[in-house]
N, C-alpha and C positions, 0 to 999 in steps of 0.2 A: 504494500500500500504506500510505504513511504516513497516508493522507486516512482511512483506513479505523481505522488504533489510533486516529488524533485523537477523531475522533468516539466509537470506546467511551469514549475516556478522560471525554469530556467529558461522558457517559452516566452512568459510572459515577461521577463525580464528582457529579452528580444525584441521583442515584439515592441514593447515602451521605448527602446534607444535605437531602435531604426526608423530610418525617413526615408530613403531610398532601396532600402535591401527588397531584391525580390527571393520571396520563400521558395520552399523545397517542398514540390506536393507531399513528397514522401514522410517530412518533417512533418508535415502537418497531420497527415494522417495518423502517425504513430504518437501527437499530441491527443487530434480529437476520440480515438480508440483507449488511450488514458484515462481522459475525461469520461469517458461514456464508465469504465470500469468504477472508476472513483464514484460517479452518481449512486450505483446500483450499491456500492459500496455502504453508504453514505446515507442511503437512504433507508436502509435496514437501521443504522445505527440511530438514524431521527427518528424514526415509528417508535423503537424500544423506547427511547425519551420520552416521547409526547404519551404513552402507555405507562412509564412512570409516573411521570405529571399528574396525569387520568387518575395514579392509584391514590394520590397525596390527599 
């Protein structure tokens, strides 16, 4: 999971200090294929939250 923020991180950090750079489809794919993991990730870990909350 961590492999997965590093790499937005280091996306997004890209992504903020270029003005001219053009991307790499491949780069990007293997961003947005992260992304998509991390949601599903992520989203499990919000429902259990919001089901704690529930129980309080």
């Amino acid at each position: 999971m961590f492999g997965y923020l590093d790499e937005l991180r280091r996306f997004r950090h890209l992504f903020r200090n270029a003005y001219v750079l053009r991307f790499d489809p491949d780069r990007l794919n293997l961003v947005m294929r992260d992304g998509l993991r991390l949601q599903q990730i992520y989203q499990v870990e919000i429902n259990a939250f919001l089901h704690f909350l529930d129980a309080l």
